[in-house]
C-alpha positions in Angstrom: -18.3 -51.7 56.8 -18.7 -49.1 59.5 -21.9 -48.5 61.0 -23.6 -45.0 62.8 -25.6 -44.6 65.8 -29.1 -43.9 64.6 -29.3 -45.9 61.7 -31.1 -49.4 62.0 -29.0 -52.5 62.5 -29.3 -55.0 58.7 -28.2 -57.7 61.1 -28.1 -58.6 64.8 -24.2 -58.6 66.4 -22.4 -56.8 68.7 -21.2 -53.7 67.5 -17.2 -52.3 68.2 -16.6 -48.9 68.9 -14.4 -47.0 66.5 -12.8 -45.3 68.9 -12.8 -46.9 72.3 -13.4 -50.9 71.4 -16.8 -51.0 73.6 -19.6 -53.4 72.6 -23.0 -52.6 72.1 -25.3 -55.9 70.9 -28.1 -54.6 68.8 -30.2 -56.5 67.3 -31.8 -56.4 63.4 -34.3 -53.4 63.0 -33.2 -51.8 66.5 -31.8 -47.8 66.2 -27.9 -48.6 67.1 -27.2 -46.2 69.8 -23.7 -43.8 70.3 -21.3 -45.8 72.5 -22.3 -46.2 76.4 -18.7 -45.1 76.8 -16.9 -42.2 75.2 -20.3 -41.0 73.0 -18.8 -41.8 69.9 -21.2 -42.5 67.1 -18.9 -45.0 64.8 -18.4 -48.4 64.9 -15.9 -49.8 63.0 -16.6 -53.9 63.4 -19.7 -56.2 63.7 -18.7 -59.7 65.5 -21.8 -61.4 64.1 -23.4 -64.4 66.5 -25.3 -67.1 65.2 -28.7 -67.7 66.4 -28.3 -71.4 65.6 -27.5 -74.0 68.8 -24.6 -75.3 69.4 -23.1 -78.5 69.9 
């Protein structure tokens, strides 16, 4: 599911530019921004992290 800058992140993760592959982490309820990058407002991947420890 792609996501926009400006619209509120449904879950925390590190967001993948659709155009350039730079990360952003957001994190749930924050405004994702347009990539540091190359500007573009599309990101095409979430890698989701768990907040959980681990072992």
């Amino acid at each position: 599911m792609a996501a926009r800058a400006g619209e509120k992140a449904q879950e925390s993760g590190t967001f993948h530019c659709a155009k350039c592959n730079e990360t952003v982490r957001v994190t749930k309820g924050h405004e994702i921004p347009k990539c540091p990058k190359c500007g573009n407002e599309t990101f095409d991947t979430r890698t989701h992290e768990t907040t959980s420890s681990r072992r």
